[in-house]
FINUFI-582187 format. One record per residue (C-alpha): residue in three letters; x negated, y, z negated. Coordinates in steps of 0.1 Angstrom, whole numbers, m for minus. Example, Ala and Ser with C-alpha at 12.3 -4.5 7.8 and 13.67 -1.06 7.14 Angstrom:
2
  vexke      u      v      w
    ALA   m123    m45    m78
    SER   m137    m11    m71
END
This chain:
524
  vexke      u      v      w
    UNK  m1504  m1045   m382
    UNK  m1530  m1018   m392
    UNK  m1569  m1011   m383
    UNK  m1590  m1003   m404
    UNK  m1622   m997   m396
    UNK  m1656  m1001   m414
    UNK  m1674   m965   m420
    UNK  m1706   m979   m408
    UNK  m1689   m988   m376
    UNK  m1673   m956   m376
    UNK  m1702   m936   m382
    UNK  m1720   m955   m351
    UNK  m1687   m949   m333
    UNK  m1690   m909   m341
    UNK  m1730   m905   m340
    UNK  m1743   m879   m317
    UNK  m1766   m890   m289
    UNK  m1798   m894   m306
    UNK  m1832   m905   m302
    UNK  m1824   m941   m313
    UNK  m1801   m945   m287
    UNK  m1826   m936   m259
    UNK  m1853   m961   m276
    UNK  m1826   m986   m272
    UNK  m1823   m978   m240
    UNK  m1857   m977   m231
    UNK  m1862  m1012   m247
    UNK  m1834  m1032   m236
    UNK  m1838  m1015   m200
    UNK  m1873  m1026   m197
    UNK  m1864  m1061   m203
    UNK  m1835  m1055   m174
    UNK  m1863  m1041   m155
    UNK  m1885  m1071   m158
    UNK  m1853  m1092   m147
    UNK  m1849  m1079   m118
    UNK  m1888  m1079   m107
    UNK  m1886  m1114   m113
    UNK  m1855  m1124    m99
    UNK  m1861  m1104    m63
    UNK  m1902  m1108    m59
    UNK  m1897  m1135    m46
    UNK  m1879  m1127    m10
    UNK  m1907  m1105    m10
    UNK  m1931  m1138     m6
    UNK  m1911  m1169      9
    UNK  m1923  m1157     43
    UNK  m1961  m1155     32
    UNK  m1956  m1191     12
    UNK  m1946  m1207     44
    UNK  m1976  m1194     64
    UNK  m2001  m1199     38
    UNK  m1985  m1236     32
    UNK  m1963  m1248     62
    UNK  m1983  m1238     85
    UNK  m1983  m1262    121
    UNK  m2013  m1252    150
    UNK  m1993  m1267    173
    UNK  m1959  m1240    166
    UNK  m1954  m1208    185
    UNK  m1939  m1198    154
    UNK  m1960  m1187    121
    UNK  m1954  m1214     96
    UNK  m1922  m1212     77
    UNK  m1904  m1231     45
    UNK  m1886  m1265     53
    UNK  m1853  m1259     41
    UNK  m1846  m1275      9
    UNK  m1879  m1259     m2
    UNK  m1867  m1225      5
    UNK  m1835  m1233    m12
    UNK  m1854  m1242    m42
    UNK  m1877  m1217    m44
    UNK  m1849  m1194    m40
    UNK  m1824  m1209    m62
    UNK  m1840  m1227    m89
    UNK  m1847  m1189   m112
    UNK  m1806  m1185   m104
    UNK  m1799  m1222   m119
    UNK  m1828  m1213   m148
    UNK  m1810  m1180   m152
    UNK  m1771  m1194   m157
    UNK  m1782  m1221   m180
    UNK  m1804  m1193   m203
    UNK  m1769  m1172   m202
    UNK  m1748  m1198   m216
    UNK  m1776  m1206   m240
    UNK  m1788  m1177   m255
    UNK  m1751  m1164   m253
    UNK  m1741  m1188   m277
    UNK  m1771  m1184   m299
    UNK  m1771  m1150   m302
    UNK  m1739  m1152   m320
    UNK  m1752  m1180   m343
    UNK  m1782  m1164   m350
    UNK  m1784  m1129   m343
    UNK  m1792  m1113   m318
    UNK  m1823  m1098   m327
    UNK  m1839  m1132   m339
    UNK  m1829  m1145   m303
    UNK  m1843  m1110   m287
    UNK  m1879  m1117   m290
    UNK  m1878  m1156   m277
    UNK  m1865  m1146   m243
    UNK  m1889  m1118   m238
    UNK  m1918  m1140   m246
    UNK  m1905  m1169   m221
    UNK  m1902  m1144   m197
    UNK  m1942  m1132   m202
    UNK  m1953  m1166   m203
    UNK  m1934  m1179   m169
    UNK  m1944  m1149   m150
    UNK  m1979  m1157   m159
    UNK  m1975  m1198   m150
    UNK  m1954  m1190   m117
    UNK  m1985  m1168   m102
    UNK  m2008  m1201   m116
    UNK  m1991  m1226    m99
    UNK  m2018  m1256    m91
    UNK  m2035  m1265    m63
    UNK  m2037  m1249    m26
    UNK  m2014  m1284    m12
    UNK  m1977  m1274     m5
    UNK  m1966  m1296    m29
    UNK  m1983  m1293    m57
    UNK  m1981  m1252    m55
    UNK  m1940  m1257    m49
    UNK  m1936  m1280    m76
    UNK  m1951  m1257   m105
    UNK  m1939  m1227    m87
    UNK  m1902  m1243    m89
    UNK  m1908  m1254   m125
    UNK  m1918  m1219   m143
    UNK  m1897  m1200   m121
    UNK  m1866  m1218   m136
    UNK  m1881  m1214   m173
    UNK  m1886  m1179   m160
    UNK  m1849  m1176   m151
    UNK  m1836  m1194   m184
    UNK  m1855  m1165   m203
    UNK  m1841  m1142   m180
    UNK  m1807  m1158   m185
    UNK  m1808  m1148   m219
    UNK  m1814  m1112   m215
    UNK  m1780  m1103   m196
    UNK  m1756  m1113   m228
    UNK  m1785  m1100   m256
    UNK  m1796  m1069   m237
    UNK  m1758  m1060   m229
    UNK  m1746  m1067   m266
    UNK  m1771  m1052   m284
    UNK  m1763  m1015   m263
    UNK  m1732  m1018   m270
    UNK  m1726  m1028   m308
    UNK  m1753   m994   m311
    UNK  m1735   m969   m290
    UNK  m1714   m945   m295
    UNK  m1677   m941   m285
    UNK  m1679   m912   m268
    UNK  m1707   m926   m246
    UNK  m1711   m962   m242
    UNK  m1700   m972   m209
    UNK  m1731   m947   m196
    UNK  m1755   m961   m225
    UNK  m1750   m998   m210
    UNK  m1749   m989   m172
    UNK  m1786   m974   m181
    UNK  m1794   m999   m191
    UNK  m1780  m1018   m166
    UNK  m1799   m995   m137
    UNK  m1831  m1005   m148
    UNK  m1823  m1036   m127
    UNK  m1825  m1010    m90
    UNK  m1857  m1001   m106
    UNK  m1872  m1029   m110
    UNK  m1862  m1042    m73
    UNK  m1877  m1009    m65
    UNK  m1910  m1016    m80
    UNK  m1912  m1055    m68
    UNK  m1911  m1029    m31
    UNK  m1939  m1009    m43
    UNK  m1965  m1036    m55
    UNK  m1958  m1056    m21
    UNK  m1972  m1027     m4
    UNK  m1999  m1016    m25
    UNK  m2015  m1053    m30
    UNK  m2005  m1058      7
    UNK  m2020  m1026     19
    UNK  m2051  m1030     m3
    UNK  m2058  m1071      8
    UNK  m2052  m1056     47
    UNK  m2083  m1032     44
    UNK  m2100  m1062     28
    UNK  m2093  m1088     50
    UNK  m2081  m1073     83
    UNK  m2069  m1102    106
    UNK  m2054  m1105    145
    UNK  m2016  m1118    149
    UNK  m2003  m1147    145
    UNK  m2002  m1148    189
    UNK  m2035  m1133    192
    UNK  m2054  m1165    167
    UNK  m2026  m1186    147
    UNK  m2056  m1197    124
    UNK  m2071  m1167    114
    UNK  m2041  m1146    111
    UNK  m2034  m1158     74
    UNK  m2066  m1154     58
    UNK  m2070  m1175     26
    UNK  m2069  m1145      4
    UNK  m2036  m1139     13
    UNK  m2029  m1165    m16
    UNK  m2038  m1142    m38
    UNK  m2006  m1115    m25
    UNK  m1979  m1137    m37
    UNK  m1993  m1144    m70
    UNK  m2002  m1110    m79
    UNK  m1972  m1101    m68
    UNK  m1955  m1130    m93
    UNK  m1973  m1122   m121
    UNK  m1967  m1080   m124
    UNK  m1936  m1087   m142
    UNK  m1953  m1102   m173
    UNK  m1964  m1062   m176
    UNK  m1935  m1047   m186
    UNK  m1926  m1075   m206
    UNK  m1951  m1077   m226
    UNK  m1955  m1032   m229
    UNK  m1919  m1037   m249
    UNK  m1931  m1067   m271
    UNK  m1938  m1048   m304
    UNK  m1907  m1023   m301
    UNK  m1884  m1054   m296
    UNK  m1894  m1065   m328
    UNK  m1893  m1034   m347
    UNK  m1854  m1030   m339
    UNK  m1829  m1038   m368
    UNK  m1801  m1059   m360
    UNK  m1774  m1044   m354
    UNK  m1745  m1034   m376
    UNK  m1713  m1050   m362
    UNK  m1733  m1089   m359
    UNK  m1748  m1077   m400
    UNK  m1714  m1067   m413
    UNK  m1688  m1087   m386
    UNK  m1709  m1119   m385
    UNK  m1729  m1121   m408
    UNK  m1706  m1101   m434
    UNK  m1733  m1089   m451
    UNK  m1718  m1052   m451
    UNK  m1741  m1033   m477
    UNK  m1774  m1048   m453
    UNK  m1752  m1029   m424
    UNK  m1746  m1002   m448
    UNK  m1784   m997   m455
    UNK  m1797  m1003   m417
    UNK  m1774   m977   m402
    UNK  m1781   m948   m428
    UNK  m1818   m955   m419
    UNK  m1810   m955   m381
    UNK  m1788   m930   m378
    UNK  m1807   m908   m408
    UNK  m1776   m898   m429
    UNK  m1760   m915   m458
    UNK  m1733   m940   m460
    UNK  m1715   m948   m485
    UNK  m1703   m987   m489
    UNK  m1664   m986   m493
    UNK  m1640  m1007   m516
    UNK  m1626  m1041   m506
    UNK  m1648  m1038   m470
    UNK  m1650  m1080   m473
    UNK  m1616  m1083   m473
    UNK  m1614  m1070   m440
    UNK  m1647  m1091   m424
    UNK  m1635  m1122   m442
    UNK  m1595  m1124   m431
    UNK  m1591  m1161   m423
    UNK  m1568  m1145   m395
    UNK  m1589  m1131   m377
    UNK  m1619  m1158   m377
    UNK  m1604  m1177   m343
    UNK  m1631  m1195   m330
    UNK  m1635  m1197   m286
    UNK  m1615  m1224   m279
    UNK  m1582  m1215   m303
    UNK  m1550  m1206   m290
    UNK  m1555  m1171   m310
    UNK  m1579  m1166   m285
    UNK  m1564  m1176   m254
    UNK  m1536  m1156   m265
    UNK  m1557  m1127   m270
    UNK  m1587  m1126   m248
    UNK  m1579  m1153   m218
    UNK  m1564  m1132   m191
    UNK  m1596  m1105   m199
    UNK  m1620  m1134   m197
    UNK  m1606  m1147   m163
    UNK  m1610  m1108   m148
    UNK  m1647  m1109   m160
    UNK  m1653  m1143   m150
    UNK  m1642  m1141   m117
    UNK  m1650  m1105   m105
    UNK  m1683  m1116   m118
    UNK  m1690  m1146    m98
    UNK  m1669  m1133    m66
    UNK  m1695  m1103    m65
    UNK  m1727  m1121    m71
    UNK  m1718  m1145    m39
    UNK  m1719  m1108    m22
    UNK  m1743  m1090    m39
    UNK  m1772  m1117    m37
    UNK  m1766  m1130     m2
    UNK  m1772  m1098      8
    UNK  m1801  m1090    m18
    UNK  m1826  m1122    m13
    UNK  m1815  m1122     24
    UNK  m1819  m1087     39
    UNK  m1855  m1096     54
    UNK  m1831  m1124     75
    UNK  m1804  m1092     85
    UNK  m1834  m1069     89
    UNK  m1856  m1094    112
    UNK  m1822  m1100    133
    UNK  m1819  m1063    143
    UNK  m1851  m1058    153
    UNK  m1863  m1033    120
    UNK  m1889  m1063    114
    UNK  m1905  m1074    141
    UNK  m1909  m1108    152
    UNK  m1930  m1127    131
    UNK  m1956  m1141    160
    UNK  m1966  m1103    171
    UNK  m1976  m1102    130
    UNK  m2004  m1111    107
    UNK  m1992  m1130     70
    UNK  m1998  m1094     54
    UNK  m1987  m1069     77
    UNK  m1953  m1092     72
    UNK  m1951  m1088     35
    UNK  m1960  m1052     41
    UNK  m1931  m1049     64
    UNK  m1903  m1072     44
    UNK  m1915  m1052     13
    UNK  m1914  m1012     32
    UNK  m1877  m1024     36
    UNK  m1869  m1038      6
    UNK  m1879  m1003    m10
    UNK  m1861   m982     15
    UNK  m1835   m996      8
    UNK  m1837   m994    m32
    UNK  m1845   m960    m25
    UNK  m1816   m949     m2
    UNK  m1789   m970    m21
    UNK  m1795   m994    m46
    UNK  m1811   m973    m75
    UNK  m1789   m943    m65
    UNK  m1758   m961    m71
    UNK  m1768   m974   m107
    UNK  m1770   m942   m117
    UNK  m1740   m928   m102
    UNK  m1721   m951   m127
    UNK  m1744   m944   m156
    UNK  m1730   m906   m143
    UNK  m1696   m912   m141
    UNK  m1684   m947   m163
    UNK  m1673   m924   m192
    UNK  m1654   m898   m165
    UNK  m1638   m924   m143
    UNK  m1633   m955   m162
    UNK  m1647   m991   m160
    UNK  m1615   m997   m137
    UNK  m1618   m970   m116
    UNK  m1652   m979   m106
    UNK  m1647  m1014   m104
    UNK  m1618  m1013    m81
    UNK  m1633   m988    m58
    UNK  m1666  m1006    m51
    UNK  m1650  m1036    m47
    UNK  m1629  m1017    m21
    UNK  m1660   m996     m2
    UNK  m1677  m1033     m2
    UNK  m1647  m1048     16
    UNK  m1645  m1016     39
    UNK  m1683  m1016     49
    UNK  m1690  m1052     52
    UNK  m1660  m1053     75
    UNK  m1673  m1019     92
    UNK  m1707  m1036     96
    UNK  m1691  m1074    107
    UNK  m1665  m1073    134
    UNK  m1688  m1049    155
    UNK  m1719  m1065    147
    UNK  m1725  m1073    185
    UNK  m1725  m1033    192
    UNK  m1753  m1028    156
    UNK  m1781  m1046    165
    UNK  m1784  m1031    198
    UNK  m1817  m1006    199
    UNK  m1798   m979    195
    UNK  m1774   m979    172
    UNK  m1795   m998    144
    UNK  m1805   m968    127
    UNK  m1766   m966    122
    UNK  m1759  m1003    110
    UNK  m1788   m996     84
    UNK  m1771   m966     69
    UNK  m1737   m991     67
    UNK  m1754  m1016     51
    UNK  m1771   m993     30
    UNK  m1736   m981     19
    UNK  m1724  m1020      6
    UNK  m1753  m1018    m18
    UNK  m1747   m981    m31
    UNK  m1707   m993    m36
    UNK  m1719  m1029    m49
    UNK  m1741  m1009    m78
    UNK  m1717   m979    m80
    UNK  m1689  m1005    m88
    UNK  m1685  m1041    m95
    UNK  m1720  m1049    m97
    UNK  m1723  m1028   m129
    UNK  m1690  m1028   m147
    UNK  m1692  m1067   m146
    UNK  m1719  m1060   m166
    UNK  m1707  m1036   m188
    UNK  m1668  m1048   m200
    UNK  m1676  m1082   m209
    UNK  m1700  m1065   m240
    UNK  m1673  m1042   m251
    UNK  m1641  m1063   m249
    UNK  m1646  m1091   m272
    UNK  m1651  m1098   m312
    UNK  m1687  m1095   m323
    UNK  m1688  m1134   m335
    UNK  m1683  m1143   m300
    UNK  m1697  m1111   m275
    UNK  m1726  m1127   m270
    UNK  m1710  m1156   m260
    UNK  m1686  m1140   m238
    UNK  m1710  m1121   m219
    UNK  m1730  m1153   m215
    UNK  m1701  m1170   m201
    UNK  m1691  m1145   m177
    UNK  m1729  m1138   m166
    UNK  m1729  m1175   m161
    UNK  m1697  m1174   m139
    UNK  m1719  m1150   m114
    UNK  m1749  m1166   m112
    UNK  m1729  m1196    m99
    UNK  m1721  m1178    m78
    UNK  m1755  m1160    m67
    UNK  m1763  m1196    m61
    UNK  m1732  m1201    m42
    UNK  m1742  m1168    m24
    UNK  m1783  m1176    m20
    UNK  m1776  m1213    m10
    UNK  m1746  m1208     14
    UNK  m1761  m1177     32
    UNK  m1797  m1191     40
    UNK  m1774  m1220     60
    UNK  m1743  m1200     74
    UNK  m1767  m1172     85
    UNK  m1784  m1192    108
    UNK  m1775  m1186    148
    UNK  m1751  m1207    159
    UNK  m1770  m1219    190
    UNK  m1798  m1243    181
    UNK  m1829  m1231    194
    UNK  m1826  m1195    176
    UNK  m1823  m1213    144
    UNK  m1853  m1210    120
    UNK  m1875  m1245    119
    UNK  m1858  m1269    104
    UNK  m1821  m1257     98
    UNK  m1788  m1267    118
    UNK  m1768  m1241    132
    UNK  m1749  m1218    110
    UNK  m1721  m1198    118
    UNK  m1739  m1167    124
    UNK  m1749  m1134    103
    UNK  m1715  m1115    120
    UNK  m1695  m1145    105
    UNK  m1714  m1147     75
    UNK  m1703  m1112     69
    UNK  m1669  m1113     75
    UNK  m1668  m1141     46
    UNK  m1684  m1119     29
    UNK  m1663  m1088     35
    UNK  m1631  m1113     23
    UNK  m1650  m1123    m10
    UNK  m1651  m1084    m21
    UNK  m1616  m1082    m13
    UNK  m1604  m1111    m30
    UNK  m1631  m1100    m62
    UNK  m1608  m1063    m62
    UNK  m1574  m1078    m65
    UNK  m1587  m1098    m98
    UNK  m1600  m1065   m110
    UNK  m1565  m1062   m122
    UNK  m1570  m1088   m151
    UNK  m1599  m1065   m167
    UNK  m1589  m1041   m192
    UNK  m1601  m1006   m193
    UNK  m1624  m1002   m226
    UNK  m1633   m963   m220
    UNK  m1629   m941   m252
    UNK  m1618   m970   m273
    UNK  m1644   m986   m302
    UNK  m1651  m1020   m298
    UNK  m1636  m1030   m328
    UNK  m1601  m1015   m314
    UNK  m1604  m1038   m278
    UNK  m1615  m1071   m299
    UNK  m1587  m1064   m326
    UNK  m1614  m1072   m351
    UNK  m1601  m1051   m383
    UNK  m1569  m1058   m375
    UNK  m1555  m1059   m414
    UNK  m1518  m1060   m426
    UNK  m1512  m1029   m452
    UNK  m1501  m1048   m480
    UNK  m1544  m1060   m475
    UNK  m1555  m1028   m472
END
C-alpha cells in the first residue's frame, strides 16, 4: 500500500501559522469558553438556591438543597451535555460540520437566557425550568466538544496542531475563571446594595430577596460570549478534509483553501479516485474498523471517562473540600452573599494558581512532548497528589497546615489540565477518518461525561462524613472526603495504565493516522 495525499490537504498540512488559524482559534475557543461558564456557574449558586428556596426558620443551619435536587441541578447539564455529544457527533459527519456549528451555538444563547428566567419564586417551579434549560443548555454544549475539536484540527497545520487544539481547548480554564470573576463582581456589587446580618445574627433577613437576582445574572453571562462569536461562526468555510473526504467535492476544497490560505492550488488528476475507493469507505460498526481503529477508540474512551469521574468531582465539589478545611467558613456565621462571594474568591484562586496555567502549559509543550507524554504524566502527578493529599488528610485540614493541602490540591488540577484532561481532548480529533471524526470525538466525549456524572453524582454522596450528624440536611452518611479521595487517587491510576491504548499523533497529518488515502500503486 501507498499514500497519497490530496495537495489541498497538503497545503493545509504545510501552511505557516497564519491569521486564519488564530481566527479559528479565537472562534472555536469562545464557544469552549462559553462551555465551561455554563457548565461550572452553577457550583457557584447551589448554595445561594438553597437559601433563597429551602430555607427552614426553625434550622440552625442556612437552608440547603434536598438531595435529589442538588443532584439534578448538578447533573442534568452533564446528561444534556453527553446526549448533545453523541448527537451532534453523528451529525456533523452527515451534514457538515459547519451547517451543525451555528445550531449549537444558538441553543447554547437561548438556554443561558431561559435557565436565568426560570418561573416563579416557589422551589419547584424555579427547579423545574432551571433543570429543563440547563439540560438543553448542556445538549448544545454537548455538541461543541466533537464540532469545536474537529473543525481545529481538519484546519491546522502539521507542524502545530496538537498546540492549535489545546488553545482551544484552554479556553475552558478561562471560562471557569471568569464564572469566579462575575460571582464576585455581581456579589460584591448586590452586598453594597443590600447589606444584610448572618445567617446566626437574623436567619430571615440574612438572604435578602434580591439575592435572587445573583444566581440568575450569574446564569445568564454566558449567553455573552456566545452570542459576540455568532456572525464569525457563520462566516467560516467548511473545512477542506469534510469538502473533499466527505463530501468528495475536491475542486469546492480546492477553491475554499486557496481563498483561506491566500495562494493558488491547483486541482490534481484522478484526486476522486482516491476519495471514492470503495476500500476505504468502512462505515463505524465494520470489521475494517474494528480492525483499524478499535484498540485507539477503547484508549480515548476510557482515559476519557476515567478522568472526568476525577476531574469533575473535584471541579463542582471543591466549595464541599474547601468548607471542610475551614478556607470557607461555616455557613451560619455568613450572609447568602458574602457565601457566593467566598465559594466564588476560591473558585478563582484556584483557576488562577492552577487550572488556567496548566491549559496552557500543554498548548506550550503538546507539539515538544507528545500527546503521550503528557497524558501519561498527568495521569501519574494526579495519582501521586490525590494520594499525597488522601492518606494524610487527617494531618491537612488542621489550621495550620491548610495553606499546604491547598497548594496539593492545587497541583491535581494543574496535572489534570497539563495532562489527561486535555489530550483526551485533543487525540480523538486527530486519529480517525474525516467521515467519522466527528463521530468519534462525540463518542469518546460521551464516554466522559458518563463519567462526570458518575463523578458529580457519586461524590456529592461518598463525600459526606461518615458520622450522621455532620452530614449535610438530608443525606446519609458517606464514606468521607479522605476516602472519597483515595478512590479517586485509584481512578487516575487505573486512567494511566489505559493510556497505553492511545496512539501518539504528533508530527503525523491526519490523513496518515486515519489511513484515509491509503491507495494501491497500480490506482495511483
Amino acid at each position: 500500500m501507498a499514500e497519497q495525499q490530496l495537495v489541498v490537504l497538503k497545503a493545509l498540512d504545510v501552511a505557516k501559522t497564519q491569521l486564519y488559524h488564530f481566527t479559528a482559534i479565537v472562534i472555536a475557543g469562545m464557544g469552549f469558553f462559553t462551555d465551561a461558564y455554563d457548565l461550572f456557574c452553577v457550583s457557584l449558586v447551589t448554595k445561594l438556591l438553597g437559601r433563597l428556596y429551602y430555607f427552614n426558620p426553625a434550622s440552625e443551619k442556612p437552608g440547603s438543597l434536598p438531595p435529589h435536587v442538588a443532584a439534578a441541578v448538578n447533573g442534568v447539564a452533564l446528561c444534556g451535555t453527553l446526549a448533545g455529544q453523541l448527537f451532534f457527533g453523528w451529525l456533523g459527519d452527515k451534514l457538515g460540520r459547519k451547517k451543525v456549528y451555528g445550531l449549537t451555538l444558538i441553543m447554547m444563547i437561548v438556554c443561558s437566557i431561559a435557565s436565568g428566567l426560570s418561573f416563579g419564586n416557589q422551589a419547584k417551579g424555579v427547579m423545574t425550568t432551571l433543570c429543563f434549560f440547563r439540560f438543553w443548555l448542556g445538549f448544545g454544549i454537548g455538541g461543541d466538544y466533537p464540532l469545536s475539536a474537529t473543525i481545529m484540527s481538519e484546519y491546522a497545520n502539521k507542524k502545530t496542531r496538537g498546540a492549535f487544539i489545546a488553545a482551544v481547548f484552554a479556553m475552558q480554564g478561562i471560562g471557569i475563571l471568569a464564572g469566579g470573576f462575575v460571582a464576585l463582581a455581581v456579589s460584591s456589587i448586590f452586598d453594597k446594595q443590600f447589606p444584610s446580618p448572618t445567617y446566626k445574627e437574623d436567619r430571615f433577613l440574612s438572604t435578602p430577596p434580591e439575592a435572587d437576582y445573583i444566581w440568575r445574572i450569574i446564569v445568564m453571562f454566558g449567553a455573552i460570549p456566545a452570542a459576540l462569536t455568532f456572525y464569525w461562526r457563520m462566516k467560516m468555510p467548511e473545512t477542506a478534509r469534510y469538502t473533499a473526504l466527505v463530501a468528495k467535492n475536491i475542486k469546492q476544497a480546492t477553491q475554499d483553501m486557496s481563498k483561506v490560505l491566500q495562494v493558488e492550488l491547483e486541482m490534481e488528476e484522478r484526486a476522486e479516485d482516491v476519495v471514492k475507493d470503495p476500500r476505504l469507505n468502512y462505515g463505524l460498526f465494520s470489521k475494517e474498523f474494528l480492525s483499524r481503529h478499535g484498540l485507539p477508540l477503547l484508549g480515548c474512551t476510557s482515559t476519557w471517562f476515567l478522568l472526568d469521574i476525577a476531574f469533575y468531582s473535584q471541579n463542582l465539589f471543591q466549595k464541599d473540600i474547601f468548607s471542610a478545611i475551614g478556607w470557607i467558613p461555616k455557613a451560619d456565621t455568613m450572609n447568602a452573599i458574602h457565601e457566593v462571594f467566598k465559594i466564588g474568591r476560591a473558585q478563582t484562586l484556584i483557576a488562577l494558581c492552577s487550572t488556567v496555567p496548566g491549559y496552557w502549559f500543554t498548548v506550550a509543550f503538546i507539539d515538544i512532548m507528545g500527546r503521550f507524554a503528557i497524558q501519561l504524566m498527568g495521569f501519574f502527578f494526579m495519582t501521586v497528589f490525590m494520594f499525597a493529599i488522601a492518606f494524610p488528610y487527617n494531618h491537612w485540614i488542621k489550621p495550620d497546615n491548610r495553606i499546604g493541602f491547598v497548594i496539593m490540591y492545587s497541583l491535581t488540577f494543574f496535572f489534570a489540565n497539563f495532562g489527561p484532561n486535555a489530550t483526551t481532548f485533543i487525540v480523538p480529533a486527530e486519529i480517525f477518518p474525516a467521515r467519522l471524526r466527528s463521530t468519534c470525538h462525540g463518542i469518546s466525549a460521551a464516554t466522559g461525561k458518563a463519567g462526570a456524572i458518575v463523578g458529580a453524582f457519586g461524590f456529592l454522596y461518598a463525600a459526606q462524613s461518615q458520622d450522621p450528624k455532620k452530614t449535610d440536611a438530608g443525606y446519609p452518611p458517606g464514606i468521607g472526603v479522605k476516602n472519597s479521595l483515595i478512590m479517586l487517587g485509584v481512578i487516575n491510576f487505573v486512567g494511566m495504565l489505559f493510556t497505553f491504548l492511545v496512539p501518539e499523533p504528533k508530527g503525523k497529518s491526519l490523513e496518515e493516522l486515519s489511513g484515509e488515502t491509503e491507495v494501491s500503486p497500480d490506482e495511483k
